[in-house]
mmJSON file of the N, C-alpha and C atoms, coordinates in Angstrom:
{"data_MODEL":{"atom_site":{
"group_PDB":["ATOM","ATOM","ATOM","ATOM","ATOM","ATOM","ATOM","ATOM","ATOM","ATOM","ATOM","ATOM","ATOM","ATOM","ATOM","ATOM","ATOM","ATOM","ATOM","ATOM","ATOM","ATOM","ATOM","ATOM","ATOM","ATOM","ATOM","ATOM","ATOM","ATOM","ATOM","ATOM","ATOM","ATOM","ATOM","ATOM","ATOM","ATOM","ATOM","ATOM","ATOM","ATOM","ATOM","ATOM","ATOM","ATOM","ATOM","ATOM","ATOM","ATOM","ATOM","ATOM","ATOM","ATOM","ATOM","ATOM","ATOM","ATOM","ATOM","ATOM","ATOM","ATOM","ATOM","ATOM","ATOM","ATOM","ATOM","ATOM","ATOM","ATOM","ATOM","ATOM","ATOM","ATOM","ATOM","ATOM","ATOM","ATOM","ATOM","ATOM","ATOM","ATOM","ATOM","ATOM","ATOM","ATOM","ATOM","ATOM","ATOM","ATOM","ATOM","ATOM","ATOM","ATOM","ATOM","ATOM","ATOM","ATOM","ATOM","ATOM","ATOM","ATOM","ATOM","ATOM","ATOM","ATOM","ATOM","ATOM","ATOM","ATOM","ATOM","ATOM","ATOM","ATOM","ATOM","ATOM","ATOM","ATOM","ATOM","ATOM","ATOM","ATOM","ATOM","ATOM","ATOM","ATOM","ATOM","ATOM","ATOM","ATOM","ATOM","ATOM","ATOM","ATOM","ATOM","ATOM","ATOM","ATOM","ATOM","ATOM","ATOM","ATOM","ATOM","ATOM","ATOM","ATOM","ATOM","ATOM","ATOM","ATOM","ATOM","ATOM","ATOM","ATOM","ATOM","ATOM","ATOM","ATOM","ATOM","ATOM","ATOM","ATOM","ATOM","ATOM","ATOM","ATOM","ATOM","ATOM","ATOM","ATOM","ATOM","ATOM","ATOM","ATOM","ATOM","ATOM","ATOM","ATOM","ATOM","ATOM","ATOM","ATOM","ATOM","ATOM","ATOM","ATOM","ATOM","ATOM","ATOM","ATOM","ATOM","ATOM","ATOM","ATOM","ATOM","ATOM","ATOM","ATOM","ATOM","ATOM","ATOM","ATOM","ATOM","ATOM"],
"id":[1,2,3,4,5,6,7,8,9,10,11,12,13,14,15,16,17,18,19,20,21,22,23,24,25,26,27,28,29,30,31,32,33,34,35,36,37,38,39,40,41,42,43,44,45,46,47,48,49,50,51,52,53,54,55,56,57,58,59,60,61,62,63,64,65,66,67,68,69,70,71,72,73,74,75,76,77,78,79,80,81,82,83,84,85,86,87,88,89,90,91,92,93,94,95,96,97,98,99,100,101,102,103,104,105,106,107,108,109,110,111,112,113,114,115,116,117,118,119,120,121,122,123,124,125,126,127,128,129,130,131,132,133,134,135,136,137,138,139,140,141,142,143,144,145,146,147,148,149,150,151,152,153,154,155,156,157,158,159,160,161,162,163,164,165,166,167,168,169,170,171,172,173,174,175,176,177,178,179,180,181,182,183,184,185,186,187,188,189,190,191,192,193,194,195,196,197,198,199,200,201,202,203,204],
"type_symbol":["N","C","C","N","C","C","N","C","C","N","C","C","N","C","C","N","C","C","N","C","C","N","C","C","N","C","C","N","C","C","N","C","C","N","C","C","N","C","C","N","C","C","N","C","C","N","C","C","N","C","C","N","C","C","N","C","C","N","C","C","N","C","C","N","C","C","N","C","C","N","C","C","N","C","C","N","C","C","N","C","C","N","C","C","N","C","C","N","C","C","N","C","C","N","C","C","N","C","C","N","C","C","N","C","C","N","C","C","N","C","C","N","C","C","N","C","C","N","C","C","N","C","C","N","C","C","N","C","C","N","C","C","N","C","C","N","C","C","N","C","C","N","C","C","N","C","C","N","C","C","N","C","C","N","C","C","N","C","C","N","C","C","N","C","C","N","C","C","N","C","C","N","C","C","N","C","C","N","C","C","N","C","C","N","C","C","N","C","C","N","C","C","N","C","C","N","C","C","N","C","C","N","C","C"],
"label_atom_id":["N","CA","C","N","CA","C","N","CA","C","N","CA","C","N","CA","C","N","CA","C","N","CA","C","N","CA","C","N","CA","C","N","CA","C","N","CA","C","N","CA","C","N","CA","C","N","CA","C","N","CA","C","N","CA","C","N","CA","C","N","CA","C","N","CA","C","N","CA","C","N","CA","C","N","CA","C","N","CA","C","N","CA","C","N","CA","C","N","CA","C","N","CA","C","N","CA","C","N","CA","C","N","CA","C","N","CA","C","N","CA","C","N","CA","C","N","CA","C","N","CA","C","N","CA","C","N","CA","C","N","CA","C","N","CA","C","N","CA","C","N","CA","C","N","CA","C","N","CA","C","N","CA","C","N","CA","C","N","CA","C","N","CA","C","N","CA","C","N","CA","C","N","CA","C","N","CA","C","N","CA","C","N","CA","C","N","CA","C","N","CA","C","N","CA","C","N","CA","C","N","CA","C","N","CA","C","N","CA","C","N","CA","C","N","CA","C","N","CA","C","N","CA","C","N","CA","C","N","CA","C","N","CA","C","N","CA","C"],
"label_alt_id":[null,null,null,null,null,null,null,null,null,null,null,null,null,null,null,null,null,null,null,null,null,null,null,null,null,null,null,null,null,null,null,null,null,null,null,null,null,null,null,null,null,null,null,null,null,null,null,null,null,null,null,null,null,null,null,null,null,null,null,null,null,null,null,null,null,null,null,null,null,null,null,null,null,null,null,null,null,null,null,null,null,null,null,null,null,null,null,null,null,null,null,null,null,null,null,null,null,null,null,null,null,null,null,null,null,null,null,null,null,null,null,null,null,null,null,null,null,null,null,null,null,null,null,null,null,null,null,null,null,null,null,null,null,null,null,null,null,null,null,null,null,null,null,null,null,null,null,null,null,null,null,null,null,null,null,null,null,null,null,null,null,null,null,null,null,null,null,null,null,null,null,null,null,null,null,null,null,null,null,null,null,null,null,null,null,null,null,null,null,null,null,null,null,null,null,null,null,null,null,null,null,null,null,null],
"label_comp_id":["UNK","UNK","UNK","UNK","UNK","UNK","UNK","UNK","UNK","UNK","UNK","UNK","UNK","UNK","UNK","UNK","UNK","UNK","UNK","UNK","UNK","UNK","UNK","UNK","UNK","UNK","UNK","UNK","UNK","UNK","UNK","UNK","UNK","UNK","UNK","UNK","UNK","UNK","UNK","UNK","UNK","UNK","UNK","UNK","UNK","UNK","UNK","UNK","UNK","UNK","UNK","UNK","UNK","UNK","UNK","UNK","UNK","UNK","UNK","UNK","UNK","UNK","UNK","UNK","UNK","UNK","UNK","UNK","UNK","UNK","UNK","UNK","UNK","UNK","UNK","UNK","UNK","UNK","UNK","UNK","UNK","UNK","UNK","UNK","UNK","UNK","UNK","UNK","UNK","UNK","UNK","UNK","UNK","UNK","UNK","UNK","UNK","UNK","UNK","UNK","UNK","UNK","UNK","UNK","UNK","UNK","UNK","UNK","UNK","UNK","UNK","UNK","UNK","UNK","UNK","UNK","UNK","UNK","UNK","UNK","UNK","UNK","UNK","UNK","UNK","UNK","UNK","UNK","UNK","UNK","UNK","UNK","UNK","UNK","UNK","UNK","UNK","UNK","UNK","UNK","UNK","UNK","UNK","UNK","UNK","UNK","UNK","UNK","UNK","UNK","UNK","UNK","UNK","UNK","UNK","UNK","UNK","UNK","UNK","UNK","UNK","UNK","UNK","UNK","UNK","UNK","UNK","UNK","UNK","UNK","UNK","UNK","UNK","UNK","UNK","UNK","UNK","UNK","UNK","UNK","UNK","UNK","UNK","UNK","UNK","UNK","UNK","UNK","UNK","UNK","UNK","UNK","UNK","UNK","UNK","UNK","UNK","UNK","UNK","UNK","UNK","UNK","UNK","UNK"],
"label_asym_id":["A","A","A","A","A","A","A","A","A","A","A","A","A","A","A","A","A","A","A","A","A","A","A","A","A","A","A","A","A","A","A","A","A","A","A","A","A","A","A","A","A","A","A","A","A","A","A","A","A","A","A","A","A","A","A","A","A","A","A","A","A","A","A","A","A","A","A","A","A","A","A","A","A","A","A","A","A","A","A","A","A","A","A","A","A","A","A","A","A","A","A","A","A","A","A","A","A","A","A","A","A","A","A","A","A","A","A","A","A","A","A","A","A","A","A","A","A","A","A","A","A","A","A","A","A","A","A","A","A","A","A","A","A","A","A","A","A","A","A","A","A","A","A","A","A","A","A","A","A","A","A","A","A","A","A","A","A","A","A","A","A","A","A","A","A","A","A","A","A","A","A","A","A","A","A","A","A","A","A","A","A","A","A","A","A","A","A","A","A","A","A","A","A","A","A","A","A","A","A","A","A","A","A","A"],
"label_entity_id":["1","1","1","1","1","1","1","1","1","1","1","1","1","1","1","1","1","1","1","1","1","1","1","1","1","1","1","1","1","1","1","1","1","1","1","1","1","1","1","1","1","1","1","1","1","1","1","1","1","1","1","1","1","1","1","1","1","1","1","1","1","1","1","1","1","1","1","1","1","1","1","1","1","1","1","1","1","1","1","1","1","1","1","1","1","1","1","1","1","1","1","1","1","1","1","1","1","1","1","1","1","1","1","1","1","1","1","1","1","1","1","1","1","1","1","1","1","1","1","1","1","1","1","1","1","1","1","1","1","1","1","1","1","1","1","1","1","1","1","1","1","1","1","1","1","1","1","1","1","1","1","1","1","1","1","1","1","1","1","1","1","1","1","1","1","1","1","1","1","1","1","1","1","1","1","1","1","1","1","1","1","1","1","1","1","1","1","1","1","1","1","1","1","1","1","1","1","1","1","1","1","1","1","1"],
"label_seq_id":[1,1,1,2,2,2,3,3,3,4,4,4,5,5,5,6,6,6,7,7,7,8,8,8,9,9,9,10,10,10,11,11,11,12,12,12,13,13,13,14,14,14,15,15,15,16,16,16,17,17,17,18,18,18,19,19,19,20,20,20,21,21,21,22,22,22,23,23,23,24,24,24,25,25,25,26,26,26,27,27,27,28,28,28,29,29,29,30,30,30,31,31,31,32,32,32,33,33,33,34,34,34,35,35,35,36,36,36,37,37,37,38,38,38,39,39,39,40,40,40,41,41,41,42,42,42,43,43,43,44,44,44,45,45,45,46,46,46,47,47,47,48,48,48,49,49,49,50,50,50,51,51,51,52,52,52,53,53,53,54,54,54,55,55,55,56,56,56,57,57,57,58,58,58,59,59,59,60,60,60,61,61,61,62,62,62,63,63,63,64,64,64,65,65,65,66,66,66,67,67,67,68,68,68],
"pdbx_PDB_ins_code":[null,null,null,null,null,null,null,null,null,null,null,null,null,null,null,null,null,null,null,null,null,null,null,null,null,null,null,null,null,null,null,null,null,null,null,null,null,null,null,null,null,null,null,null,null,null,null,null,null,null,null,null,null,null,null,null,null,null,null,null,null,null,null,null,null,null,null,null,null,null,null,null,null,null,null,null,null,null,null,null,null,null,null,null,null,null,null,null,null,null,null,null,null,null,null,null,null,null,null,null,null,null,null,null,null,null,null,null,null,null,null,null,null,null,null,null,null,null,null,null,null,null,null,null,null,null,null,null,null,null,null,null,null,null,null,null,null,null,null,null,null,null,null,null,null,null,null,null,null,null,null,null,null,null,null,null,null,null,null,null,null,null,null,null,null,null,null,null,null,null,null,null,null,null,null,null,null,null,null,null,null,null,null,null,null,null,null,null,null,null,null,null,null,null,null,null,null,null,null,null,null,null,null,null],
"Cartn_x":[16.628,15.375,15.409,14.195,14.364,13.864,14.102,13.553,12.127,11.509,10.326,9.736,9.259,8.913,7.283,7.037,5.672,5.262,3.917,3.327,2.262,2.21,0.988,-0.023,-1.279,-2.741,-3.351,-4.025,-5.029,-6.342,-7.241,-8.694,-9.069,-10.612,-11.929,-12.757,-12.81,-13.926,-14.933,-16.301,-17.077,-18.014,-18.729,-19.774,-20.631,-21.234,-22.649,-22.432,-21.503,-21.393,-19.887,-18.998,-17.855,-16.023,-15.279,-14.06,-13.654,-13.703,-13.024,-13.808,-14.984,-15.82,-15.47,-15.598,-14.656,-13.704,-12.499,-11.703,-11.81,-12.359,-12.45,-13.662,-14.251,-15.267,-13.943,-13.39,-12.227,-11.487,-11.062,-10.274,-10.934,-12.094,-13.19,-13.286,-13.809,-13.679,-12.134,-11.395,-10.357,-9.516,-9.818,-9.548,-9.751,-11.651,-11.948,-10.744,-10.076,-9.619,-8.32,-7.219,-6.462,-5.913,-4.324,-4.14,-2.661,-2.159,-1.544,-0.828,-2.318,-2.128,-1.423,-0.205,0.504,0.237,0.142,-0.519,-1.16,-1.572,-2.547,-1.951,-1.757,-1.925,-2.891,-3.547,-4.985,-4.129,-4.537,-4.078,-5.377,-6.876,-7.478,-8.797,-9.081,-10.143,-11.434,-12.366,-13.348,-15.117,-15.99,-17.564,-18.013,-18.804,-20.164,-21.664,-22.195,-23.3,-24.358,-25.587,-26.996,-27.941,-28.549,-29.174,-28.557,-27.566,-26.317,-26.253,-26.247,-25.98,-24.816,-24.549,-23.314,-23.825,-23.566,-24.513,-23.062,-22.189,-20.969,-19.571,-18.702,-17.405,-17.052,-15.949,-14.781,-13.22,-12.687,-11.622,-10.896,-9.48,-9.049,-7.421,-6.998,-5.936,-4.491,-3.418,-2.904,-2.482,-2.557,-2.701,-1.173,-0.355,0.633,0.551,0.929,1.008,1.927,2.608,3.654,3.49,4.719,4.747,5.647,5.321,5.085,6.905],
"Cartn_y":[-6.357,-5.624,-4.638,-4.405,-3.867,-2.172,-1.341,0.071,0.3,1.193,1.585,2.566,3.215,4.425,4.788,5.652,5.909,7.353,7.215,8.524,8.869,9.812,10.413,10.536,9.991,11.121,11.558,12.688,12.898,12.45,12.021,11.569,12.274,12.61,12.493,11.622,10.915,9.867,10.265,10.457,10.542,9.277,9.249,8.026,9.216,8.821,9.094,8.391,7.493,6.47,6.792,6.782,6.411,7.177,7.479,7.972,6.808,5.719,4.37,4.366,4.323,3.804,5.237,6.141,7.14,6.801,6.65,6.006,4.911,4.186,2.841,3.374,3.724,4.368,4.887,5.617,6.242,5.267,4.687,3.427,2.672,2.348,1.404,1.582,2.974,3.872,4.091,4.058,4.46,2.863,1.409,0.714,0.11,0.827,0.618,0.997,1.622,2.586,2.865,2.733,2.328,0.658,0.612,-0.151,-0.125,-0.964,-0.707,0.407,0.355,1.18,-0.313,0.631,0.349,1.002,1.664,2.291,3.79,4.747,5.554,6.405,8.028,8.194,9.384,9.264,10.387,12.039,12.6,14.313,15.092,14.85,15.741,15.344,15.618,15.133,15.655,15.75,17.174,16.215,17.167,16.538,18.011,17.59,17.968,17.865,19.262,19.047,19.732,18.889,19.546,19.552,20.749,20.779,21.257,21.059,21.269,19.855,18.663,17.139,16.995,15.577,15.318,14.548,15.213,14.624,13.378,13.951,12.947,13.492,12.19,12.193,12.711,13.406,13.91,13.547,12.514,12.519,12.646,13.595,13.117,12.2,11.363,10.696,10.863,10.898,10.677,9.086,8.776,7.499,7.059,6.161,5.656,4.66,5.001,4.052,3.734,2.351,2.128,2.189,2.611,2.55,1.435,1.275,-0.051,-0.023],
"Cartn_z":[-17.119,-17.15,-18.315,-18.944,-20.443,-19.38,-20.496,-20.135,-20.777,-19.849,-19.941,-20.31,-21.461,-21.705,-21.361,-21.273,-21.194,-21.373,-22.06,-21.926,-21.119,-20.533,-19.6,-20.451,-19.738,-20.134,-19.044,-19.308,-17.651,-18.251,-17.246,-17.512,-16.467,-16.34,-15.28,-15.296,-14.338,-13.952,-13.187,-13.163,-12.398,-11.604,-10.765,-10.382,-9.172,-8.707,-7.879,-6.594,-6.685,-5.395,-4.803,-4.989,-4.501,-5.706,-4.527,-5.385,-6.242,-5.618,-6.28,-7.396,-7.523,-8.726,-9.745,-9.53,-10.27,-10.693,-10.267,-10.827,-11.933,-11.247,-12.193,-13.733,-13.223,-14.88,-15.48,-15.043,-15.693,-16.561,-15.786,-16.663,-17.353,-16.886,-17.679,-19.644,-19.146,-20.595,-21.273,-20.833,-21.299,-21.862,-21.094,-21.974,-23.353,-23.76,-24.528,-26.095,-25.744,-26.879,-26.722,-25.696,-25.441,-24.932,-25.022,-24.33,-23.935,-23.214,-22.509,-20.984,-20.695,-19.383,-18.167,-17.584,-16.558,-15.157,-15.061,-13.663,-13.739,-12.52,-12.363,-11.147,-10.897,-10.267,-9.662,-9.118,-8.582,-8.395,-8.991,-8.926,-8.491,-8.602,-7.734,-7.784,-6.494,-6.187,-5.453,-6.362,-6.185,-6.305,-5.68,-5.712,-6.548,-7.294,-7.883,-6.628,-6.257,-5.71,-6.395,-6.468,-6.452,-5.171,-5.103,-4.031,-2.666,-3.105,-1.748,-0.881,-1.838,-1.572,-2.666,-1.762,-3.144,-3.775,-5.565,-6.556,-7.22,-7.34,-7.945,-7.49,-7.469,-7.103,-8.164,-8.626,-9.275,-9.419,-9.861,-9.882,-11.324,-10.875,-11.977,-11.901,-12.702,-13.077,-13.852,-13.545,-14.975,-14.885,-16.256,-16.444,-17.082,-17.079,-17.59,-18.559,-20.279,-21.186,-21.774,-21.363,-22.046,-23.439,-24.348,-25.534,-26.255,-27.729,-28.333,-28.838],
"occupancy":[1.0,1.0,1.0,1.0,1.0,1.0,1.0,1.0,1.0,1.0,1.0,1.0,1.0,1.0,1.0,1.0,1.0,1.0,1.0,1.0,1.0,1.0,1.0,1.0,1.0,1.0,1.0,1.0,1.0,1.0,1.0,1.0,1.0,1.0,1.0,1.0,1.0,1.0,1.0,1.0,1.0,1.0,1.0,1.0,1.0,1.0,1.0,1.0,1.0,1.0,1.0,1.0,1.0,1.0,1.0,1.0,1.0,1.0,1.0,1.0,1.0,1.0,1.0,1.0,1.0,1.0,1.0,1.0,1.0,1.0,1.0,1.0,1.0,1.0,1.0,1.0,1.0,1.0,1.0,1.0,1.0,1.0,1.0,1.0,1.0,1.0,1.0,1.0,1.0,1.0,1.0,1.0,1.0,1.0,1.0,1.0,1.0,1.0,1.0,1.0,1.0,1.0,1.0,1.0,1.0,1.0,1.0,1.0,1.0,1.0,1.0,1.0,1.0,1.0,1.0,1.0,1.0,1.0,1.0,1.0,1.0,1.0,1.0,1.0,1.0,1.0,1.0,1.0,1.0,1.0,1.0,1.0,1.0,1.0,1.0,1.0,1.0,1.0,1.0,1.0,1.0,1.0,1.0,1.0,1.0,1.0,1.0,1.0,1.0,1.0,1.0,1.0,1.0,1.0,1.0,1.0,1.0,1.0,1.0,1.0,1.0,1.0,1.0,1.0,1.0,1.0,1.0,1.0,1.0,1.0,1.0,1.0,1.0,1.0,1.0,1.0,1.0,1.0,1.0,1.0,1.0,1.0,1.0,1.0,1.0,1.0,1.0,1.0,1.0,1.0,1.0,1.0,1.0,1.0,1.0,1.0,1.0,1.0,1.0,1.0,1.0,1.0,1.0,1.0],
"B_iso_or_equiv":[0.0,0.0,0.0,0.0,0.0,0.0,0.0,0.0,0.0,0.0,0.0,0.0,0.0,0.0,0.0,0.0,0.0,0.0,0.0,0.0,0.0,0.0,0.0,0.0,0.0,0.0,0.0,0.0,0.0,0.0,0.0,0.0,0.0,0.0,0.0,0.0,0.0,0.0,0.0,0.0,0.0,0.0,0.0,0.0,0.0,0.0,0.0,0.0,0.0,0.0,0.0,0.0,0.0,0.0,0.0,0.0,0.0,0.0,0.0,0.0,0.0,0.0,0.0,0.0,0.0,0.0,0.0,0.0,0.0,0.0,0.0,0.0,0.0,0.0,0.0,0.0,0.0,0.0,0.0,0.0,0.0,0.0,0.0,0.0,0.0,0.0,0.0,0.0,0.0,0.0,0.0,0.0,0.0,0.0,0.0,0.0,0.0,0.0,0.0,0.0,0.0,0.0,0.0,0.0,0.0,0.0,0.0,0.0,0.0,0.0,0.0,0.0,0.0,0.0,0.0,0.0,0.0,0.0,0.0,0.0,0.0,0.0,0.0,0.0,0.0,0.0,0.0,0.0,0.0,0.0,0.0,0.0,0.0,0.0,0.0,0.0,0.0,0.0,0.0,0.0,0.0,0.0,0.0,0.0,0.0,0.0,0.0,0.0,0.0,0.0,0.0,0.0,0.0,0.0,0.0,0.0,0.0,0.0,0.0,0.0,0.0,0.0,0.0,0.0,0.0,0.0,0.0,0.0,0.0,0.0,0.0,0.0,0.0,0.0,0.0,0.0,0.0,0.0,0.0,0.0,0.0,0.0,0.0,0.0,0.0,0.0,0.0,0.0,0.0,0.0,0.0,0.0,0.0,0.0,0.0,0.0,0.0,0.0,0.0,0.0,0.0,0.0,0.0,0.0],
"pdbx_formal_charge":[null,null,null,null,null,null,null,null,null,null,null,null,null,null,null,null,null,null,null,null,null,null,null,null,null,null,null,null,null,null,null,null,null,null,null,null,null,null,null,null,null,null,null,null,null,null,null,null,null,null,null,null,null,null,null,null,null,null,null,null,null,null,null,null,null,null,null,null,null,null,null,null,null,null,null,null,null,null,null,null,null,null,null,null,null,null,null,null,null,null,null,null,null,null,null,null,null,null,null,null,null,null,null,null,null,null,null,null,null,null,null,null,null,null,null,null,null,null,null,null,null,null,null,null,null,null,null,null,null,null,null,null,null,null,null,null,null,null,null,null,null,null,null,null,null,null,null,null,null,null,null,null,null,null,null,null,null,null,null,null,null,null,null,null,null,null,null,null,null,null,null,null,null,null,null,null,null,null,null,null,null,null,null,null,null,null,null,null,null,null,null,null,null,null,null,null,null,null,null,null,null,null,null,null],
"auth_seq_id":[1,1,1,2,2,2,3,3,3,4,4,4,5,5,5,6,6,6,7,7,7,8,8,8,9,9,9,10,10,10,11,11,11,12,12,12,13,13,13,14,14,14,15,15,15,16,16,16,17,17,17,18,18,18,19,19,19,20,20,20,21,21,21,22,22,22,23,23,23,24,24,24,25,25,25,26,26,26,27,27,27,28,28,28,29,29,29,30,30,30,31,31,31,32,32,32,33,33,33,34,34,34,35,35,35,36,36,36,37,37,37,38,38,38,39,39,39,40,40,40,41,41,41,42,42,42,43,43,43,44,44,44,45,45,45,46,46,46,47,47,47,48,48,48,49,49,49,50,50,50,51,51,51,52,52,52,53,53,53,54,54,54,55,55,55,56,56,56,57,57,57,58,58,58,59,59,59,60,60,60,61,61,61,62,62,62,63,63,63,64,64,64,65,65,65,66,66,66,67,67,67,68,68,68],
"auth_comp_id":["UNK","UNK","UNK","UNK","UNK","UNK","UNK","UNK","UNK","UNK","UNK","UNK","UNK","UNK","UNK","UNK","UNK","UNK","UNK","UNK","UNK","UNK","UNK","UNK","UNK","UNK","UNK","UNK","UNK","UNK","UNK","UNK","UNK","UNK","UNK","UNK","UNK","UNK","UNK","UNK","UNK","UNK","UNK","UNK","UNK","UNK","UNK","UNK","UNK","UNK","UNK","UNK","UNK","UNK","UNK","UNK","UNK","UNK","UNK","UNK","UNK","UNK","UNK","UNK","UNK","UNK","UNK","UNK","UNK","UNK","UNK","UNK","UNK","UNK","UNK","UNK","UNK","UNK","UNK","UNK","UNK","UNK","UNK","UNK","UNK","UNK","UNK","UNK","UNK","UNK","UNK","UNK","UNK","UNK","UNK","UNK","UNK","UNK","UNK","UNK","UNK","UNK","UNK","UNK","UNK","UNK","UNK","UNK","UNK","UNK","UNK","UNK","UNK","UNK","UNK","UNK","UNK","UNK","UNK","UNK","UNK","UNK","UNK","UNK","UNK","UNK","UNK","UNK","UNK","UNK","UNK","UNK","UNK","UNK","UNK","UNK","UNK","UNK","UNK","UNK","UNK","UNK","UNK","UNK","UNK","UNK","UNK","UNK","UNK","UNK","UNK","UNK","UNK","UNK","UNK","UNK","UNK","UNK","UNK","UNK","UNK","UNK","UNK","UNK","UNK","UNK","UNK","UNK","UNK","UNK","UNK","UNK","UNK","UNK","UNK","UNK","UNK","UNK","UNK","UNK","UNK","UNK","UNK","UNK","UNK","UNK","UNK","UNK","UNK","UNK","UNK","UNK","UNK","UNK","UNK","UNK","UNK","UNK","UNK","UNK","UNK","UNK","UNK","UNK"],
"auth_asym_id":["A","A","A","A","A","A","A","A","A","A","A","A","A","A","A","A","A","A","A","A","A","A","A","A","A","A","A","A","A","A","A","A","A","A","A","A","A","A","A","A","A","A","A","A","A","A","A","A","A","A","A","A","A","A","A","A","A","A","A","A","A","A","A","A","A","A","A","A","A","A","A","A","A","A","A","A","A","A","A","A","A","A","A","A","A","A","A","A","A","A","A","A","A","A","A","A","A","A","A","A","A","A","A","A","A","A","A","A","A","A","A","A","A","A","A","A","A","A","A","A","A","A","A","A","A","A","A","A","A","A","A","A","A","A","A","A","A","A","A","A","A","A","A","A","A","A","A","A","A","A","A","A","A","A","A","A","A","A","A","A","A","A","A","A","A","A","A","A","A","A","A","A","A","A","A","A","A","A","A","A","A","A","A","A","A","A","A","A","A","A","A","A","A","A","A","A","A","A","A","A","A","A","A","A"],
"auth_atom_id":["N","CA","C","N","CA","C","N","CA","C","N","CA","C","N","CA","C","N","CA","C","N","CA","C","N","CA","C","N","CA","C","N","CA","C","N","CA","C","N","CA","C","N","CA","C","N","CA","C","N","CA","C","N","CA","C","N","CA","C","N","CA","C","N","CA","C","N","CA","C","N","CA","C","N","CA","C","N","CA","C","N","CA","C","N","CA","C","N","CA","C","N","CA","C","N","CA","C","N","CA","C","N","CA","C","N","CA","C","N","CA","C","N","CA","C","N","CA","C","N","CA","C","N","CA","C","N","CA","C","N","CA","C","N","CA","C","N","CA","C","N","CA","C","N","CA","C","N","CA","C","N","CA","C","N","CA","C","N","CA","C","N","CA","C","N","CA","C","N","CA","C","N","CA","C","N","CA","C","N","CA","C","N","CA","C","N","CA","C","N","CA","C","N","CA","C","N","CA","C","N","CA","C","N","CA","C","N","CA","C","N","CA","C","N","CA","C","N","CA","C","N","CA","C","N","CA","C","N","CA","C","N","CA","C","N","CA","C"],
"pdbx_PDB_model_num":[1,1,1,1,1,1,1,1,1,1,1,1,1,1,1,1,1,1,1,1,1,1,1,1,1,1,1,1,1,1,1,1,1,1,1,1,1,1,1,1,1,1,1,1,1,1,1,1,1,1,1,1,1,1,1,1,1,1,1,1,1,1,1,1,1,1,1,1,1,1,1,1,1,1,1,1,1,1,1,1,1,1,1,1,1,1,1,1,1,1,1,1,1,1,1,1,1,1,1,1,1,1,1,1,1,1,1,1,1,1,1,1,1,1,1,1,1,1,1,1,1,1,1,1,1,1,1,1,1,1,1,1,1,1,1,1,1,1,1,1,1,1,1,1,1,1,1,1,1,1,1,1,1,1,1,1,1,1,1,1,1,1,1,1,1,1,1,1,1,1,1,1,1,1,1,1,1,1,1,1,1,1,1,1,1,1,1,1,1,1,1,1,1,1,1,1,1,1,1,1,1,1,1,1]
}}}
């Protein structure tokens, strides 16, 4: 098995619907312009309200990128 290096990034993902879909916008955007993401793990997780409804999920990530 070879060794693995990686660097962290943190992201925020938002959506209107769901933590998951947060997430995933997160990554969505973030493959555009990266690559090599290996895994994700959720560090916090917060709503945005208007009105005193929940207007959007909040999450944020750090993301794992192996390096070349």
């Amino acid at each position: 098995m070879s060794d693995h290096v990686y660097k962290q990034i943190e992201l925020t993902g938002s959506s209107p619907n769901s933590i998951e879909d947060a997430v995933q916008n997160a990554l969505q955007k973030a493959s555009k312009t990266l690559h090599g993401m290996r895994w994700f793990e959720v560090t916090e997780t917060r709503g945005h309200l208007e009105n005193d409804k929940l207007a959007h999920w909040q999450v944020t990530i750090k993301v794992g990128v192996s390096l070349d």
